[in-house]
N, C-alpha and C positions, 0 to 999 in steps of 0.2 A: 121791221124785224119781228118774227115771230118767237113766241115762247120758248126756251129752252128745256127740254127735260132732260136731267142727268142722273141714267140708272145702267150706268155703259159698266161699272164696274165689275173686271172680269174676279177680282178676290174676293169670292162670298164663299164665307162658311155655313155649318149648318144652321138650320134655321133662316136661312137667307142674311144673317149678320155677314157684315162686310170687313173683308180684315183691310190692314193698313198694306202698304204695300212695302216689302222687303228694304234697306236701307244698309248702306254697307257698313256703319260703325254702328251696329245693331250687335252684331252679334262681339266684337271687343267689349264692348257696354256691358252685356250679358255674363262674360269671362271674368270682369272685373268683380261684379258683384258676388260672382259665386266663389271667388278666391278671398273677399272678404268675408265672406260668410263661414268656410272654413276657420278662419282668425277666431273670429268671435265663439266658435261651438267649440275651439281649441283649448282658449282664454276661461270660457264658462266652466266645460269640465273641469280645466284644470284648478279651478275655484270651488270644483263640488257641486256646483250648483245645476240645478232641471232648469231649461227654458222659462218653466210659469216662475219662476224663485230671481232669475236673471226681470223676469219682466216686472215683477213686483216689482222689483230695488229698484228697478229706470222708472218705473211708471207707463209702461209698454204690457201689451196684452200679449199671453202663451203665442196665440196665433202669430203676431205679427212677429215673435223672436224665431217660430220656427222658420216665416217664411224670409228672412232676413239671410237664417243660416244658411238654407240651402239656394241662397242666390237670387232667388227669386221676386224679391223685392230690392229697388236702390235704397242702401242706408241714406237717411238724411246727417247734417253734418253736428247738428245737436247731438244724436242719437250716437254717434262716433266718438263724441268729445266725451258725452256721458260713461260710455262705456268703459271708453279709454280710461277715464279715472277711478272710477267703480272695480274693472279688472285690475287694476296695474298693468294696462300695456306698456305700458313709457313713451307714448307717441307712437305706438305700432300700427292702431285703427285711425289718431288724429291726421298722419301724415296723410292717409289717404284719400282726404277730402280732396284736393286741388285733381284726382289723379280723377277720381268719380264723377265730380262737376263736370271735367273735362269730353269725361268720355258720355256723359248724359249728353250735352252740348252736341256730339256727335253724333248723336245712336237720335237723335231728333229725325222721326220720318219725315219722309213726303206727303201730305196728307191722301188719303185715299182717295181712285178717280172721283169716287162720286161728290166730294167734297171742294177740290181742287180749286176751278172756277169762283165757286165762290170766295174759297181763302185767298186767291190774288186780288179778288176786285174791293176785297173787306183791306187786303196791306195796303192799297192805294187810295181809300176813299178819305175824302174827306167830309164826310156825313154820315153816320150810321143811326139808325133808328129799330128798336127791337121792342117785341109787344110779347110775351111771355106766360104762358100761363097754368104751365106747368114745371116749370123752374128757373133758374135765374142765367141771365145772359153768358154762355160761356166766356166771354170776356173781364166780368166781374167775378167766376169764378174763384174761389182758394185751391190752391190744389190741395191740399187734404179731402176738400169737397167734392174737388174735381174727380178724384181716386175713390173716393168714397161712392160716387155715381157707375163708373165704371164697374168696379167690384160688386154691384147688384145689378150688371148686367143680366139678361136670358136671353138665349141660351151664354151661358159663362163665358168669360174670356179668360184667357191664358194670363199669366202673370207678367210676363213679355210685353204680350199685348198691350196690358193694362197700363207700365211702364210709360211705354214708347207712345200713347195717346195722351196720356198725363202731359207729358214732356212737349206735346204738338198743340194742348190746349193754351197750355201758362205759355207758351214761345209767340202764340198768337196776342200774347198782351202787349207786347213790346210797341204794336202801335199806338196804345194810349201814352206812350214819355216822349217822343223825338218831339221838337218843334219845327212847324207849329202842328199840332196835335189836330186831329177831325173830333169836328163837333159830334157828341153822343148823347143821343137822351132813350132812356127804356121806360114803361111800364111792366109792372110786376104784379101782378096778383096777391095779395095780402092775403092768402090762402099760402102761397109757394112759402112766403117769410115766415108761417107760424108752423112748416112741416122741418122738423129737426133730424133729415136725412144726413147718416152717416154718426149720429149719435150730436146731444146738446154739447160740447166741447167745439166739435166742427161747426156745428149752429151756429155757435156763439162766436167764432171766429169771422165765419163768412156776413156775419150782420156788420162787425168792426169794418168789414172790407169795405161792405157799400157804405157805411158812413163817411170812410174816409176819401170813396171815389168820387161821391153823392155833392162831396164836397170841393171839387175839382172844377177851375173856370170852364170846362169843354166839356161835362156830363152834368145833366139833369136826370134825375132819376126817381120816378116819380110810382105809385100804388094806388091799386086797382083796390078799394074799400070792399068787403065782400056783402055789406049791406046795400050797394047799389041795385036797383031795382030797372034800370036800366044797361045795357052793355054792349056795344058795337063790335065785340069781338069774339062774339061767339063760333066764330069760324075756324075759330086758334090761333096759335102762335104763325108770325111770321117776321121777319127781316126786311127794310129797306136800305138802300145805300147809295150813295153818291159818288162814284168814282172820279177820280182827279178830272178832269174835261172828258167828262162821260158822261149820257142820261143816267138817270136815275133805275134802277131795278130791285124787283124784288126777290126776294125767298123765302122758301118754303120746307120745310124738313119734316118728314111722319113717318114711323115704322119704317123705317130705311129707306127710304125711297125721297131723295133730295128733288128741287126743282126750282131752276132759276127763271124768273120772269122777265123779257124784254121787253116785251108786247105795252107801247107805253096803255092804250087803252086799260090795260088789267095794271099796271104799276101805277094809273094815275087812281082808279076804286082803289088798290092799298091804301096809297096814300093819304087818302079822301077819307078812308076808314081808321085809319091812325090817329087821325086831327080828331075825329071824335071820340077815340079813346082817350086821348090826352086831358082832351075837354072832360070827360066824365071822371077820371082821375083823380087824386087827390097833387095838391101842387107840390110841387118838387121841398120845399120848405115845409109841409105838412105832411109828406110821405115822411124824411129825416127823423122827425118826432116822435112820430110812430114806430119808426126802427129803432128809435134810443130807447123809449117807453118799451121795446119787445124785449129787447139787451137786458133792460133792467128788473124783467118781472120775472125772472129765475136764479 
């Protein structure tokens, strides 16, 4: 079987960025929010209060309470409970949680064509391997982190957008909890760990994450030293995988343009190139150390 290339995607926007493809409890989702957002700019005023003054008192930036009001962002369910107390709703903003989960849950795309393929054969595998070297496995993702990646998009994405990929990243985790779970192990470039994209708060969130998954019987998750003087991965980032009684394939993802490998001759060189990054690595117990030592020097 010969290589796959998947660039079949008929929803590009400009710039050649690729949108998700339409979903039908997208747009309730949408509705939702912006009927609470009303709430909240109803609540405010009627408190006297300007956005930056509401955001102070939460511990929430201007930006994010404007974009909150006008719908544009899903409130989280802290940020509803805060508020709720802060305004005196009486449970007007708290009740609304169960109703917003609900409909997040729903407004969950389809992942985009060019995407697709790969996300079934990642829900079915039981192996994954990821070499990274320019940022962290969307798997081990935060989603604050996740949002935060998105929202420095170019060319920009819509806030919709933005949303409804968040919500298609973190849903794709759910294959690390069922048993029995596919074996994971990543390398990460110790470069990617000491950049504090989306502000040190998220930093420091997303280091807790890999400690805590780092430390999971079915992920090994090991850092690429950036003193090494040696490095078999200078070709970039790429993805292997194992799918349930399936060869082995690989992946590849760069400036929009996805691409799956079947071809075992090129999936067995990944491969083959993987085992010596791993090798040149730091080991899975000495990379941890190094993330708690990053945690604790700020």
């Amino acid at each position: 079987m010969g290589a796959v290339t998947l660039v079949t995607d008929t929803c590009i926007g400009p710039g050649g960025e690729r949108r998700p493809e339409p979903h039908e409890g997208t747009e309730s989702a949408a509705e939702l929010n912006r009927a609470v957002g009303k709430q909240v700019r109803l609540l405010r005023e009627r408190a006297g209060w300007t956005q930056k003054e509401l955001g102070n008192r939460l511990g929430y930036s201007e930006d994010l309470i404007a974009s909150l009001e006008r719908g544009r962002r899903t409130p989280q369910p802290e940020f509803l409970d805060a508020a709720d107390d802060l305004l005196g709703a009486g449970g007007l903003l708290s009740v609304t949680k169960e109703d917003i989960a609900q409909a997040k849950a729903k407004a969950r795309v389809r992942h985009p064509a060019w995407f697709r393929d790969y996300a079934r054969l990642e829900g079915e595998a039981v192996e994954i391997n990821f070499y990274n070297n320019h940022d962290i496995p969307g798997l081990f993702q935060t989603e604050r982190r996740a949002r935060a990646l998105y929202e420095m998009r170019k060319p920009l994405l819509d806030e919709e957008t933005i949303e409804q990929r968040v919500a298609s990243r973190i849903d794709r985790q759910k294959i690390l909890t069922p048993w029995p779970p596919p074996m994971v192990t990543a390398v990460v470039e110790e470069a990617v760990l000491r950049r504090p994209l989306g502000g040190w708060e998220v930093h420091k969130e997303q280091l807790e994450q890999l400690l805590r998954l780092g430390r999971l019987r079915n992920v090994e998750l090991q850092v690429m030293p950036m003193e090494r003087t040696e490095h078999a991965g200078m070709g970039g980032p790429f993805t292997l995988l194992i799918p349930k009684g399936k060869p082995q394939v690989g992946y590849t993802e760069v400036q929009n343009h996805a691409r799956l490998a079947t071809d075992a001759e090129e999936v067995r060189i990944l491969a083959a190139r993987y085992g010596t990054i791993r090798a040149q690595a730091l080991t899975p117990r000495e990379s941890l150390e190094l993330i708690e030592r990053m945690q604790t020097s700020r």
